[in-house]
Structures are given as C-alpha cells and as structure tokens.
ROKOL-789050 format. One record per residue (C-alpha): z, y, x. Coordinates in pm, whole numbers, plus 50000, padded with zeros to 5 digits. Layout:
ATOM     c3     c2     c1
ATOM      Z      Y      X
...
***
This chain:
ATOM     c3     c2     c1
ATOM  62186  83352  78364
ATOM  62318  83691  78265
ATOM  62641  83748  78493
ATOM  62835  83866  78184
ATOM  62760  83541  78039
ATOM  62836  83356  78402
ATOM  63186  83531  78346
ATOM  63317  83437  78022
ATOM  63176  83097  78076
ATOM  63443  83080  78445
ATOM  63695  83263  78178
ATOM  63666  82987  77907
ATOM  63672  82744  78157
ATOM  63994  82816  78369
ATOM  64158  82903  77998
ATOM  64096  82574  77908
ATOM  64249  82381  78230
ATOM  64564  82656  78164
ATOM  64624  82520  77827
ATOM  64575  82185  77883
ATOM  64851  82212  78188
ATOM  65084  82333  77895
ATOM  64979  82005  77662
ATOM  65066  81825  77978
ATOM  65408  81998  78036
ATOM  65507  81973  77665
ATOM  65419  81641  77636
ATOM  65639  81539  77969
ATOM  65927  81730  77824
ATOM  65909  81511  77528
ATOM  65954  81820  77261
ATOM  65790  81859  76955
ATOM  65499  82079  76811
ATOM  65420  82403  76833
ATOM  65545  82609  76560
ATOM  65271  82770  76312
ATOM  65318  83137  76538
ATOM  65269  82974  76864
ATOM  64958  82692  76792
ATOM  64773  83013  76640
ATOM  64843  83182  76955
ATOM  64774  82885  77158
ATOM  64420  82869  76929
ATOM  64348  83209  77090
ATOM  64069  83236  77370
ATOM  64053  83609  77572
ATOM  63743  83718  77631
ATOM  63654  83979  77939
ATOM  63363  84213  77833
ATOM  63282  84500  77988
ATOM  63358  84755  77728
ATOM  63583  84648  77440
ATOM  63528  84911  77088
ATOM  63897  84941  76939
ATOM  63680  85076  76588
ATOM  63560  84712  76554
ATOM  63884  84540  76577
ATOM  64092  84468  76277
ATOM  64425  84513  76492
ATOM  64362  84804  76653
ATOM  64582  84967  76391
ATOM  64923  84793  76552
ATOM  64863  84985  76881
ATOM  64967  85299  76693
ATOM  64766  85573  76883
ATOM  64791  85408  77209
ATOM  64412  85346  77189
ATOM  64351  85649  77338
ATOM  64492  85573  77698
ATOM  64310  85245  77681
ATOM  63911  85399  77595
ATOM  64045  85682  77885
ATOM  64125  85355  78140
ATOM  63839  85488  78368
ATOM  64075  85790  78435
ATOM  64385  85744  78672
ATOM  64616  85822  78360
ATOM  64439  85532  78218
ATOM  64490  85309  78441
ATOM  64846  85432  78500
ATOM  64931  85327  78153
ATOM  64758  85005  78158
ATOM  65074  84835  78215
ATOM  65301  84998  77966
ATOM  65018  84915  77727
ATOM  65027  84522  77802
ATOM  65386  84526  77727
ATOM  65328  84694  77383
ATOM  65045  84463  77300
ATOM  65288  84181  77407
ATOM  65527  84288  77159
ATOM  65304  84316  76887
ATOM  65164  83959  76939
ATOM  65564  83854  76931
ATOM  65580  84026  76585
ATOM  65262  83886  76438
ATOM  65370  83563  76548
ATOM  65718  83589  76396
ATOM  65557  83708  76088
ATOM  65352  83397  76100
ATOM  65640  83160  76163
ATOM  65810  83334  75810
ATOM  65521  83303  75648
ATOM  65418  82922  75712
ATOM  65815  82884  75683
ATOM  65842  83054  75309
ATOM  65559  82847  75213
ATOM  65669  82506  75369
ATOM  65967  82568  75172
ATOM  65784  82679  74850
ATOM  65572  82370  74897
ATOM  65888  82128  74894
ATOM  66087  82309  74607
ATOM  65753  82221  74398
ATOM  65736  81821  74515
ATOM  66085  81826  74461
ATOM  66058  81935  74112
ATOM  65762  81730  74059
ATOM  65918  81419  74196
ATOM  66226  81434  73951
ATOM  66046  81542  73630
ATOM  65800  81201  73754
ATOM  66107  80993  73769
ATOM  66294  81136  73477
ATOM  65971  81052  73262
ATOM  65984  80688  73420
ATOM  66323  80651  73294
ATOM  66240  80781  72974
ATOM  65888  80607  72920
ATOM  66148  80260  72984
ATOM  66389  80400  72709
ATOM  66070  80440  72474
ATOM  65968  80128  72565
ATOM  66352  80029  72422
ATOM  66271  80191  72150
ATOM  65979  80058  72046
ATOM  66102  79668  72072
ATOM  66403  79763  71813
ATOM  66100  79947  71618
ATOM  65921  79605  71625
ATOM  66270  79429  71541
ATOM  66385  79621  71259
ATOM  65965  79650  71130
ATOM  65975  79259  71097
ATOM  66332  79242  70923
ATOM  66196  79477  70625
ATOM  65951  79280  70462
ATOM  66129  78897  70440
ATOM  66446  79091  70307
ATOM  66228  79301  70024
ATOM  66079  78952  69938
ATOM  66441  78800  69862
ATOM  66560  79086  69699
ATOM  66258  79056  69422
ATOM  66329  78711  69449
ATOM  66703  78718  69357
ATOM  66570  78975  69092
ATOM  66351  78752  68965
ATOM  66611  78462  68969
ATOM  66838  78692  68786
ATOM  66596  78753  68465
ATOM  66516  78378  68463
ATOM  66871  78292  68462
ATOM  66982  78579  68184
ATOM  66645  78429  67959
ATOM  66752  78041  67984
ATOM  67095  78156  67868
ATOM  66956  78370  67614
ATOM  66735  78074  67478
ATOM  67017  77784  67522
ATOM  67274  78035  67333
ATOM  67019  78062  67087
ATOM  66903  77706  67019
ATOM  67267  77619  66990
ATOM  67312  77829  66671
ATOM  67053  77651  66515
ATOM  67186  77284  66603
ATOM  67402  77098  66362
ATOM  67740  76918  66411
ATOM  68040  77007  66392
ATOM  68178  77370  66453
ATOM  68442  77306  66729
ATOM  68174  77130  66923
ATOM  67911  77414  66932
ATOM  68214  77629  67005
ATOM  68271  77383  67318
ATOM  67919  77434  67422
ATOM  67856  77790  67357
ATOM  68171  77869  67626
ATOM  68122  77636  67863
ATOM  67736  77792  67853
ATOM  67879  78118  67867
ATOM  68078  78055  68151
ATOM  67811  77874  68318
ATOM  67562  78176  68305
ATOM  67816  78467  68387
ATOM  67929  78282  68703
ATOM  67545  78168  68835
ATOM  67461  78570  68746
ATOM  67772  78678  68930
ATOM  67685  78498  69199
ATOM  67346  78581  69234
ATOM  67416  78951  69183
ATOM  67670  78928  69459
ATOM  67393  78797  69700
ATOM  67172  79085  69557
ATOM  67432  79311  69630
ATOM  67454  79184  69991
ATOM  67065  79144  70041
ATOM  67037  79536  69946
ATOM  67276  79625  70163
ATOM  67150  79460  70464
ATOM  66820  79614  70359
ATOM  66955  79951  70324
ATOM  67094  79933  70708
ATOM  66822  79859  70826
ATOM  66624  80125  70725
ATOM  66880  80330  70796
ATOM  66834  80208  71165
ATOM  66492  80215  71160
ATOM  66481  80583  71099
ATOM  66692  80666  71379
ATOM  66499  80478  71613
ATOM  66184  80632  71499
ATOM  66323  80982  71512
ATOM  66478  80929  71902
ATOM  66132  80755  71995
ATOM  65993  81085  71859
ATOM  66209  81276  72036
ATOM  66160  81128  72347
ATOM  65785  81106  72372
ATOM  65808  81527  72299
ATOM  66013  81541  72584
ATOM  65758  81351  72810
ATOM  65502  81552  72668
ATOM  65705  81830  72778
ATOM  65751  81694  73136
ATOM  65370  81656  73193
ATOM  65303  82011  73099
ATOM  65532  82118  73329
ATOM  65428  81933  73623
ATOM  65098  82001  73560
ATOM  65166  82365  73573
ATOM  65372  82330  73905
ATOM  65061  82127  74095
ATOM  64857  82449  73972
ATOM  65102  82683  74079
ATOM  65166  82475  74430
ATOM  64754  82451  74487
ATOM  64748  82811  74443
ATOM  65027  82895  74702
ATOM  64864  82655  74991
ATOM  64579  82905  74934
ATOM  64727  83226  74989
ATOM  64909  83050  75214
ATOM  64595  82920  75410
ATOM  64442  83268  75362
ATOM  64783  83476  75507
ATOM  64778  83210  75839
ATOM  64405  83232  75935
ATOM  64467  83698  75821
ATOM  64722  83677  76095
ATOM  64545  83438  76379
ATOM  64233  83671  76339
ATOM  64428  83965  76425
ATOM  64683  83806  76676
ATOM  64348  83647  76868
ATOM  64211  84036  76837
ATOM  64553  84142  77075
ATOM  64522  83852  77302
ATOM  64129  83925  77364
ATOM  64181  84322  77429
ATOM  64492  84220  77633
ATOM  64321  83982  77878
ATOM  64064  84260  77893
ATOM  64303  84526  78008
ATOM  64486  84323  78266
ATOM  64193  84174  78399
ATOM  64029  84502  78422
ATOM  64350  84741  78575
ATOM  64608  84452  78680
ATOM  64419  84138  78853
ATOM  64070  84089  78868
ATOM  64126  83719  78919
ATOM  63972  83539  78611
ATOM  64164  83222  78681
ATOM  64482  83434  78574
ATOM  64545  83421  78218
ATOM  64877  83600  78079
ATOM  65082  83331  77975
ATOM  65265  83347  77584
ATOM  65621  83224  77498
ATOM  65545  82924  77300
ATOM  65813  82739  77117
ATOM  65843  82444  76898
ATOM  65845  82403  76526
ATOM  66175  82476  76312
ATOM  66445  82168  76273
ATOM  66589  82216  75937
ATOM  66981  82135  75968
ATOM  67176  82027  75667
ATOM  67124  82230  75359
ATOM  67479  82324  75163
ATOM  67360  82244  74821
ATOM  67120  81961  74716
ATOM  67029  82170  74393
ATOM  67144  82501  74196
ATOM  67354  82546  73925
ATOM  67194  82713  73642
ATOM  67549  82884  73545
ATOM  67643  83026  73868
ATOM  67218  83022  74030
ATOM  67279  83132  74422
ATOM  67109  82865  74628
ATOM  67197  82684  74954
ATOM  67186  82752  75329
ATOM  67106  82590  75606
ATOM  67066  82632  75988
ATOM  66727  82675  76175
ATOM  66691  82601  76556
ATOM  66396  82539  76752
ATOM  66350  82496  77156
ATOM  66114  82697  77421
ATOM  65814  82471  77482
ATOM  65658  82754  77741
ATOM  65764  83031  77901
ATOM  65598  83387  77915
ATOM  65450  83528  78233
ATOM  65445  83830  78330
ATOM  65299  84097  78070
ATOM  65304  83796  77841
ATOM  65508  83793  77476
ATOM  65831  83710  77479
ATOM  66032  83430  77282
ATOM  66101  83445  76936
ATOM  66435  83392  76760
ATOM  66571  83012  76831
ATOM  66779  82978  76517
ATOM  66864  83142  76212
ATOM  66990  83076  75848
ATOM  66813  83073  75555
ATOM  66823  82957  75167
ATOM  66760  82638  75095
ATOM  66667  82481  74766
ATOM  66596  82759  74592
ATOM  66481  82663  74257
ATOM  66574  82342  74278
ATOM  66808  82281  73902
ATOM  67064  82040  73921
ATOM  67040  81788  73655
ATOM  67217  81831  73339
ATOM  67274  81584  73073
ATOM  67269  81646  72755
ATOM  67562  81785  72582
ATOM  67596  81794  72185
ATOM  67897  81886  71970
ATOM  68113  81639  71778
ATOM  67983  81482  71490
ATOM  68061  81585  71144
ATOM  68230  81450  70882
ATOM  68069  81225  70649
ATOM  67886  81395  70414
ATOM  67984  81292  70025
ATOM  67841  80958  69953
ATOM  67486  80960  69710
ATOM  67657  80725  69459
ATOM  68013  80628  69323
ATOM  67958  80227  69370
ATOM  67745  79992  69424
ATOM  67582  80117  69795
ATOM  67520  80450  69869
ATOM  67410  80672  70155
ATOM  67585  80954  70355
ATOM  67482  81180  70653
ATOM  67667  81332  70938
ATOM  67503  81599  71177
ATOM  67561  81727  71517
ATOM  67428  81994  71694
ATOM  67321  82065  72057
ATOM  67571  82276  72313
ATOM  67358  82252  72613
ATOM  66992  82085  72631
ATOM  66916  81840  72939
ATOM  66794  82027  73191
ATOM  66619  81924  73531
ATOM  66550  81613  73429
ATOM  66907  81501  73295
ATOM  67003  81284  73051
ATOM  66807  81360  72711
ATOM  67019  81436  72395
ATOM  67024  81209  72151
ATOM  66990  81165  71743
ATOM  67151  81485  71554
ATOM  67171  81310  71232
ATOM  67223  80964  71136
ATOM  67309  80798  70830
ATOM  67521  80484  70708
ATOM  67576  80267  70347
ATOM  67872  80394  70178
ATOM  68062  80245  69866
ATOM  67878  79948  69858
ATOM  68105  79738  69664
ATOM  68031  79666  69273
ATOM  68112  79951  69023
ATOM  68488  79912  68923
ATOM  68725  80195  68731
ATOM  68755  80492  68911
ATOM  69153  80463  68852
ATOM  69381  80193  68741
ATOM  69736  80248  68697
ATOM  70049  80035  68666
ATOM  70331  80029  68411
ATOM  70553  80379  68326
ATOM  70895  80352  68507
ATOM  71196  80447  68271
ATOM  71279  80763  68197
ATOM  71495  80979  68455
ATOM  71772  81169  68403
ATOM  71758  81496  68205
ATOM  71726  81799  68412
ATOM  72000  82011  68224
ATOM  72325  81907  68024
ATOM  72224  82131  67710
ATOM  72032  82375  67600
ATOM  72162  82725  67646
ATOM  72158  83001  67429
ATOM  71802  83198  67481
ATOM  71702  82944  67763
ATOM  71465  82623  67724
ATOM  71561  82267  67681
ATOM  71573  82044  67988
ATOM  71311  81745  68045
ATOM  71318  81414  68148
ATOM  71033  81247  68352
ATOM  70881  80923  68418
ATOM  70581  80851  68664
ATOM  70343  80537  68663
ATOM  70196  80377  69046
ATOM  69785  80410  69110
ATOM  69715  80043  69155
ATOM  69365  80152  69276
ATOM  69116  80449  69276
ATOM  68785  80458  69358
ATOM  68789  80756  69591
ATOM  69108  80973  69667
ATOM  69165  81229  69396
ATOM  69039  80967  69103
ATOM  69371  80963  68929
ATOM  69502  81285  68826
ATOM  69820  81382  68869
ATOM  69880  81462  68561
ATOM  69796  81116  68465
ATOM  70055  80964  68656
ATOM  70369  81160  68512
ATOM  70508  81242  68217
ATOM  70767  81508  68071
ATOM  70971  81472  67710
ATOM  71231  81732  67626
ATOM  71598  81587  67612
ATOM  71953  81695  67580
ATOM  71859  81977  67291
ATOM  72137  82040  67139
ATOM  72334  82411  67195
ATOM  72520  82437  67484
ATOM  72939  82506  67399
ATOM  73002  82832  67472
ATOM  73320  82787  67704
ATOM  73248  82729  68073
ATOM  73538  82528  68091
ATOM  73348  82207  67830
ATOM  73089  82253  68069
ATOM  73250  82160  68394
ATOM  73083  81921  68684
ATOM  73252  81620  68620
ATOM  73027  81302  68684
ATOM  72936  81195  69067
ATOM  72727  81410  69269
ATOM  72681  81563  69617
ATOM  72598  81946  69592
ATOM  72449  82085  69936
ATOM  72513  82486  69878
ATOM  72281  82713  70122
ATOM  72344  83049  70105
ATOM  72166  83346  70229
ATOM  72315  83535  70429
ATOM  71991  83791  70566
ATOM  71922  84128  70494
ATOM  71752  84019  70154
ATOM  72143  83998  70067
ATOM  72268  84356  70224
ATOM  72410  84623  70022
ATOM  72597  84947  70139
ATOM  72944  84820  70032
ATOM  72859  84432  70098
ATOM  72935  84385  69713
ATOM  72587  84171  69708
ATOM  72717  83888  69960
ATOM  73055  83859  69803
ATOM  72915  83813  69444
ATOM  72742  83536  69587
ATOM  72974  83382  69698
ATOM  73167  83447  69421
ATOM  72913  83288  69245
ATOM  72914  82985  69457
ATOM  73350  82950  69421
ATOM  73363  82979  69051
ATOM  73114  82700  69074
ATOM  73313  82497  69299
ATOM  73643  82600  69082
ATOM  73449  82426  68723
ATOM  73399  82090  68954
ATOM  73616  81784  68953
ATOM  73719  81656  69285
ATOM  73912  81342  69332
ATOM  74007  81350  69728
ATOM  73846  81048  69812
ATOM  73478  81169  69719
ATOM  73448  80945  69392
ATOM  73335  81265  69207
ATOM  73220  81573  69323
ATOM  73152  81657  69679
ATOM  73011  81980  69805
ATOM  72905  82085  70197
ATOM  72816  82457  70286
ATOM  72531  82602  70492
ATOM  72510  82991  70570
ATOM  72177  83115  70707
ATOM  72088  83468  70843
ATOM  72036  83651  71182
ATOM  72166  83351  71385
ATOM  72046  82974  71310
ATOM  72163  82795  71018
ATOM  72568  82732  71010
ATOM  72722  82396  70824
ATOM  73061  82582  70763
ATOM  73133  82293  70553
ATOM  73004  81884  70548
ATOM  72996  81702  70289
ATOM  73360  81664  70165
ATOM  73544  81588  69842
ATOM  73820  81839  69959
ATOM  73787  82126  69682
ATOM  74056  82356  69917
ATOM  73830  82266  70221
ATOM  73474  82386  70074
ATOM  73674  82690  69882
ATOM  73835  82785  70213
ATOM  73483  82761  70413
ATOM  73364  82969  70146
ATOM  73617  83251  70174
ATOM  73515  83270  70560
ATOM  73169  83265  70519
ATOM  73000  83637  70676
ATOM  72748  83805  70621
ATOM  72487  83777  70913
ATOM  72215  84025  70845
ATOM  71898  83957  71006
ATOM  71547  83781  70913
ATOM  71571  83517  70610
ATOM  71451  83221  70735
ATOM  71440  82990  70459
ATOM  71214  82748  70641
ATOM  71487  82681  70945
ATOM  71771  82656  70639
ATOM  71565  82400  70461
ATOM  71529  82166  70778
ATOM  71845  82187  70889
ATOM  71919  82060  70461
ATOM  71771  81748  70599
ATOM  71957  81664  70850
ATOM  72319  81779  70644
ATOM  72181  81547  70385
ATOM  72054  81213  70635
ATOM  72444  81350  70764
ATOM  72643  81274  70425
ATOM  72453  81004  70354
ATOM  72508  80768  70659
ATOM  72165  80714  70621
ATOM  72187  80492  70285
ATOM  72040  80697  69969
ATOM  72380  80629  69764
ATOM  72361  80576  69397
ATOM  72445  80862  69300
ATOM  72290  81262  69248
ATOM  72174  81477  69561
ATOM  72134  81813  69476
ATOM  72018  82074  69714
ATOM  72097  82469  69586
ATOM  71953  82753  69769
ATOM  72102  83100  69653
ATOM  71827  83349  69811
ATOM  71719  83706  69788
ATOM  71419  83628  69930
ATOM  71080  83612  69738
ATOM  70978  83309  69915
ATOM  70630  83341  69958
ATOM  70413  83047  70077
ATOM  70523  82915  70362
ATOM  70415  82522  70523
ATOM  70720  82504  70688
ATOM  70944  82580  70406
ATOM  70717  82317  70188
ATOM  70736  82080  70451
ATOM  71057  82034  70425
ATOM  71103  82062  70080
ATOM  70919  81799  70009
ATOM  71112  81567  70270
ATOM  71382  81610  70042
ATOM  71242  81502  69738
ATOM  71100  81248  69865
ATOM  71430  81127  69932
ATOM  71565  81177  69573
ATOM  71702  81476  69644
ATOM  71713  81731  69376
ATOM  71600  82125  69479
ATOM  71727  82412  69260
ATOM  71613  82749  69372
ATOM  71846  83048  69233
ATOM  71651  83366  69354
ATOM  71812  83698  69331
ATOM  71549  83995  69224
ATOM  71335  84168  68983
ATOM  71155  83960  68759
ATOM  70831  84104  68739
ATOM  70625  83759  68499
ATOM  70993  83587  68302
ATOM  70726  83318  68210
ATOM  70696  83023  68490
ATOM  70351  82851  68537
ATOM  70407  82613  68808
ATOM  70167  82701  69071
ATOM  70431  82976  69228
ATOM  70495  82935  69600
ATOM  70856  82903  69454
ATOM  70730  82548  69280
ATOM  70624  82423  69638
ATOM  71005  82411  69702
ATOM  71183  82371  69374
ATOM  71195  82019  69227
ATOM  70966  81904  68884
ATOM  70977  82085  68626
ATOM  70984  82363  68825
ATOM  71032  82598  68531
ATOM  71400  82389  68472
ATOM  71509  82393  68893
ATOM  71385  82786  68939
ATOM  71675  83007  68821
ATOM  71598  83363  68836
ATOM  71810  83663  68806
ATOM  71789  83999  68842
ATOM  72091  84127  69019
ATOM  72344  84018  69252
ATOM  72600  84162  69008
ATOM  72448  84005  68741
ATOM  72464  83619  68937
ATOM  72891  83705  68939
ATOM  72894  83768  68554
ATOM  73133  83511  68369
ATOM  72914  83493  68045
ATOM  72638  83316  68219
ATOM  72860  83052  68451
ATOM  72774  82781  68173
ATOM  72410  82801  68206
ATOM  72400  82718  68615
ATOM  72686  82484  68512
ATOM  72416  82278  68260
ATOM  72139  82298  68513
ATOM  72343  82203  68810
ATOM  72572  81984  68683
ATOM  72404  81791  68380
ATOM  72583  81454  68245
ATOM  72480  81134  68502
ATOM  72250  80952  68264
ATOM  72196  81173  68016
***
C-alpha cells in the first residue's frame, strides 16, 4: 500500500471517530440539529496530500492573494505565516457558512409563504366548491318548479277560452229560445253574471300563477349567474396555485443548487486548511481543527399573521439558535445566535368582498298587470386572498303585478274658496277663486296632474270704487306684517324704510279694530342685520301695532328672508293657540329683495299654506317681465294664483303713493266670503 494512501486512510479514520464524539456530545446535551451552515461543514472530510494546487480549487479566490505565502510554505516566511493564514481561512469558512445559513433560511421562508398561499387558496376553493354545491340544489329546486307552473298557466288559459265559448254559445242559444221576454232577461243576467265571476276568478289565479312563475325565473337567473361566478373564481384559484407549485419547485432547485455551490467550496477551505496545519502546525493526524457548530434557527413569534395590501410592510420576528460545538484552536468561530427578520412576506390578508349600495329600482317594464325591474351594484374592492367572494351585481324582481286599473281616480270638487281680491282695480286683473278635488288613487306617483286636481274661475269683477276709504279692511282677519329691514331697503336719506312703513300704517289706519280682536288684528316682524324681531304679536290694539310701527329701525345688513319666514311660523302657531281659527291668516312680506330660489325660504312657505295661511309677496324693484307665469322663484313662496298674491312695484316712493292704497287694500283685505 502506497503510504500516501496509508495516510489519508489513518486521516479518514480518526475524522470519523472526531465527529462521531460530537453526534455523541450533541445528542447528550439534548439540542437540536445542526443548522444548514454547520451539517455542510460537518459533511466536510480534510484531506492531507502532499502538495495541494490552489489553480484547481474553486475557493482559492476567497484567500485574496494570500496563496502566495501558502505555495512559498517550504520557505521560513512560509511557514511563518502559516498560522495567520489558518485564521483567515477560518474566517472565510465562518462567512460561507453564514451565507449558507441565509440562504437555506430565505428559502425555508420562501418555501412556507408558497404552502401558505397554497393552503388558503385550497381551502377557500373548498368553501366555495360547498357554496356551488348550494347553488346547484336551488338550481335543481327552482329547474323542477318551472315546468308544473307553465303547465297550469296553459291550463288556466285553456280553462279561460272554454269558459268565454260556453258563455258565448249559452248567450246565444238563449236568443233563439221562446217564452216570455222577462224570463230570457232573467237568464241572460244571471248567465252573465255567472261567466264574468268564473272568468274573474280564473284570471285572478292566472294572474297569481304568472307571477309565481315570473319569480322564479327571476331566481333562477341569479342563481345561475352566482354559480357562474363562482366556478370562474375556482377556476381562477387553480391557476394560481398551479403557478405557485411551479414557481416553489423551481426555488427548491436553485435552492438545492446554491447549498451543494457553497458546501463544494466551504469543503475546498476545510481540505487546504487541514493541509496547512498538519503540514506547519502539528503533524499529528489524529488532530483535526475543530468548527463552531450550532443548531438550527427557532423561529419566535412573528408580528403579523398576513400583510395588508393597503399599507404592504410585512412582519418580524426573532431568531435564536444555541452552540452545539465549540471551535478549537485555528478553527471558525460561531456565527450570530439571534437576529430579526421579516416574516410573512407575501402572505395577503383575506379580504371579503366589498360592493357599493344597490341602486334604485329601475322603472318597471309595464304599467299593470306584472312587470320586471332591475337594480345594479358595483364592486369597491374584489375578495382578495381568498376572502369572501362578491356576490350578484344585478338582480331583478316582479313589479306592478296587480290587474290594470285607471292610472288616476279622483274624488268630488270641494266648494269654491274665497276670492283672492275684493274688486277689480283699475288697469289690474280680476281676482280668482279656487277649488281642488282629492286623488282617491293613482297608479304610480305623478299619474294625476296637478292641474287636474284644481281649478281657477274669475270672481269679484266688478270696478273697484275709487276712494280708499269704501275699500277699508273691515271683515275678520289676522294680518302678520314682515318687513324688511336689510340693505335691499337702504337709501342715503333713509326715505326708502320710512315709506315702507308708511306704507304698512296707512294700511293699518284703513282697518277696523274692535279691542277685543273680533275684527282685525295685526302683529309686526322686522328682519335685517340681527335675527328676526316680533315688535308686535298678534293684537287687536290699532294704537299698539301703529306705535310698534313708529319704532320700528332700520337694521341694515343681509336680507334673510328664509330666517323671517320661519320665525312667520312660529308668530302664527303663537296667535293661534295652536287651533286654526275660523277665520283669514294672511302673511305679508314687504321686501326689496329679488328672492331668488331658495329651499329654505320654500320650506317654510309652504308650512304656511299648508296651514291655511295666505302669503302675499309685495316686492320693491324694477320690473324687468310685468307679465307673471307662475314658475318664478317668487311663486315658490307666494300663495295660488301667484299672479293675484305677487304685488310688484317699482319704487319705494312709489309703494307710499295715496292713489294706489285701494289696490293692496282689495288684495289684502277682500270681503270674507266673497
């Protein structure tokens, strides 16, 4: 035998018993395995030949330069450095096997992020194959309803045509019979009646029998469309996993590949090490240099089971691991014992499906008589990571499915009301009355017109006298005033705000008071830059409303007509006690202001009318269209016929001229009943 051969044979050998006197060690300390750095190490058997050729080794390139002092070994420099080079050969073995350890760590956790994945797209598809499975029994159910219920339907159909023929035939046979003429009149009704209530009835059970039918296939569609829906979504799911089982059979390859790269050249280190020391150190080829060797990692808790899409930073979680065997002398050190690391990465929480409120229903396919309408919804956030899938984004339902009727019926006219002015007035229009009729029914809202349901006549036509004085308020009736006291009513000399309430005292002067409130009874309201004032409640005291007149100021400001008008409401639920009296309410507003449109201002407005009260808008400015068509923002406010309760004028001076008193006096004040 060769005594090369003799040597690496005693070499092998004593390596052998030195590793398995670690086994034995790690085993009695009762830790666990190797990590993936330290069983490749472990895996390594040194070698002593006689000349080792850096050029053939794959590692020689880690040494960086320091080749040179080893192929010069026979020199004393050589073998002065042979020590300083087993310590840098030591540390390069630490590095490859820390590069190791990352390595088989990145892809242990690759390797779980994948089953993870896999494992909850298998169960999600479980759940979902059960909800098919759901599905596909209401499928079955709703499948075995169609057919009986078509049958009955042609059946009723053809009950229907038998019935309408025998009654055709029996009217007909009658006609020809003799007797006498009251007694074929007998039988010809009670036939009648006999045929229109079977056909009524029958209809009424065809009626029900289509419905039924209709709801069904309403359902039936659904269902379909989510089994669809679902069974995409699996489809979905398979392709995916499939993918990540390619994707995770291709990392354990490079993985496999990367381990056995780095044993090969972490084996080439520990051979030419061995070499060195037993050639310059210790000749003594029982001695092998002993390698830190440490156990596998211990993955502590992670901080996040799974990732948030929206805000995608993943977990972290604490390594530690425990020294299994400790280096000798020249050997490689220990590796890092703990660190942190991510955890879960890639690993999408689940998200259910989130979708968007549903629509309105859409306008039913027919009047009467069973129709269909749809609603839609849309999709805010698909289901992600397995989560809950979305469901149907349109459905459908019957609609109007009762029997064809008038579209609106309407109940007796209600008297005529009072006419809106005493008289008619020189250059002006007559007044109207008005009467209105209830909707007893309508089909659908907006069946019955408006128009439909009230009607105007002109009254009180004859000329207006020509004194102010014939024309005085003189039957029962509450006036609420409101005055405007804003900008819209500034002028330099304040000539605009006493004209109106000028205005407003001549007509409380042409009123008849009686003390007691039998009569006439006025209240006061100033609005402006503050909120609305009362400066006088409802009161048949003439001095008390002329005095709160004569200290009325003007405030300047914004016009807030809206804020006036709802504090109206509460001055009229005020004089009222609460009871609508039997008597007139009349609300005036004396404005500057062009009143556009304004929900507020409506609002209230039409609070008051709906009370009874009466709304008569005076508004001070130019007059740019004389000729009223009713759908001004004005008309929101003033009362029907808004071309008789919107009194325009041009000027503030013109509102205090005497000439014109009489014609506010006949709109204001017209005669009760008249």
């Amino acid at each position: 035998m060769p005594s090369s051969m003799c040597c690496n044979v005693a070499l092998g050998l004593g390596l052998l018993v030195h590793l398995a006197d670690g086994a034995a060690s790690v085993a009695r300390g009762g830790s666990s395995s190797f990590s993936a750095g330290s069983a490749a190490l472990a895996a390594c058997l040194p070698s002593a030949p006689n000349k080792i050729s850096l050029a053939k080794m794959s590692s020689h390139q880690r040494l960086r330069g320091k080749e040179a002092a080893f192929l010069s070994a026979g020199t004393a420099e050589g073998a002065a450095a042979s020590t300083q080079m087993l310590d840098s050969i030591s540390a390069e073995i630490l590095a490859l096997q820390e590069e190791l350890d990352d390595s088989h760590l990145a892809c242990e956790a690759d390797k779980r992020v994948a089953e993870k994945k896999i494992s909850m797209l298998t169960n999600s598809n479980s759940q979902v194959a059960q909800d098919v499975g759901s599905l596909e029994a209401k499928i079955a159910y709703s499948s075995g309803q169609l057919q009986p219920t078509t049958e009955k339907i042609q059946n009723l159909r053809d009950e229907i045509q038998k019935m309408r023929t025998y009654c055709e035939k029996e009217g007909k046979a009658l006609n020809k019979t003799d007797g006498p003429q009251l007694i074929r009149v007998m039988k010809a009704t009670r036939l009648e009646t006999q045929c229109r209530g079977s056909v009524r009835t029958m209809n009424d059970q065809l009626l029900e029998k289509v419905g039924h039918l209709g709801k069904v296939q309403v359902a039936l569609t659904q269902v379909v469309a989510m089994k669809t829906q679902y069974q995409q979504q699996m489809k979905e799911a398979d392709q995916h996993m499939n993918r990540l089982m390619k994707a995770l059979e291709e990392k354990n390859r490079d993985c496999k590949e990367g381990s056995e790269q780095f044993q090969r050249e972490m084996c080439g280190l520990v051979e030419m090490r061995q070499a060195i020391y037993w050639k310059f150190v210790n000749q003594d080829p029982n001695t092998v240099l002993e390698d830190c060797k440490v156990s596998d990692w211990t993955a502590g808790q992670c901080s996040k089971s799974c990732m948030d899409s929206t805000h995608a930073e993943p977990g972290t979680m604490t390594l530690t691991r425990t020294t299994l065997v400790n280096n000798g002398e020249y050997g490689a050190a220990c590796p890092a014992l703990a660190r942190n690391v991510k955890c879960n990465e890639g690993v999408l929480c689940k998200v259910d499906c989130q979708m968007a409120e549903w629509s309105g229903w859409a306008k039913c396919s027919r009047k009467c008589a069973g129709g269909e309408q749809y609603r839609t919804r849309s999709v805010v956030r698909p289901a992600e990571a397995g989560g809950a899938v979305c469901g149907v984004t349109a459905e459908s339902q019957q609609c109007n499915v009762g029997r064809c009727q008038p579209s609106c019926t309407l109940g007796e006219w209600s008297p005529w009301g009072p006419c809106s002015k005493r008289c008619k007035w020189k250059g002006k229009a007559a007044g109207h009355a008005s009467r209105k009729r209830p909707v007893l029914m309508e089909t659908k809202p907006g069946s019955c017109k408006e128009e439909d349901t009230r009607e105007l006549q002109k009254c009180n036509q004859q000329r207006c006298p020509t004194s102010s004085e014939a024309l005085k308020c003189t039957q029962p009736q509450d006036v609420l005033m409101v005055l405007d006291g804003s900008d819209k009513v500034k002028s330099d000399d304040g000539s605009a705000f006493d004209s109106a309430k000028g205005f407003l005292s001549q007509l409380v002067q042409h009123s008849s008071f009686s003390g007691d409130g039998s009569l006439l009874r006025y209240a006061l309201m100033l609005f402006g830059a503050s909120r609305p004032q009362v400066l006088a409640p409802m009161t048949g005291d003439k001095n008390a409303v002329l005095e709160a007149l004569q200290s009325a100021s003007f405030q300047g400001g914004w016009s807030n007509v809206a804020e006036a008008m709802s504090t109206a409401v509460q001055v009229s639920q005020l004089a009222t006690s609460g009871e609508r009296p039997l008597r007139r309410e009349t609300l005036l507003l004396v404005t500057g202001n062009k009143l556009r449109k304004s929900v507020a201002t409506a609002t209230a407005a039409r609070r008051l009318r709906a009370v009874g009260v009466r709304i008569i808008v005076l508004q001070v400015g130019e007059i740019d269209d004389p000729v009223v068509q009713g759908d001004e923002s004005v008309c929101q406010m003033a009362s029907a016929p808004c071309a008789d309760n919107w009194l325009r004028v041009e000027s503030w001076e013109k509102l205090s001229e005497q000439e014109d008193l009489g014609y506010y006096l006949s709109t204001i004040c017209p005669l009760s009943g008249a």
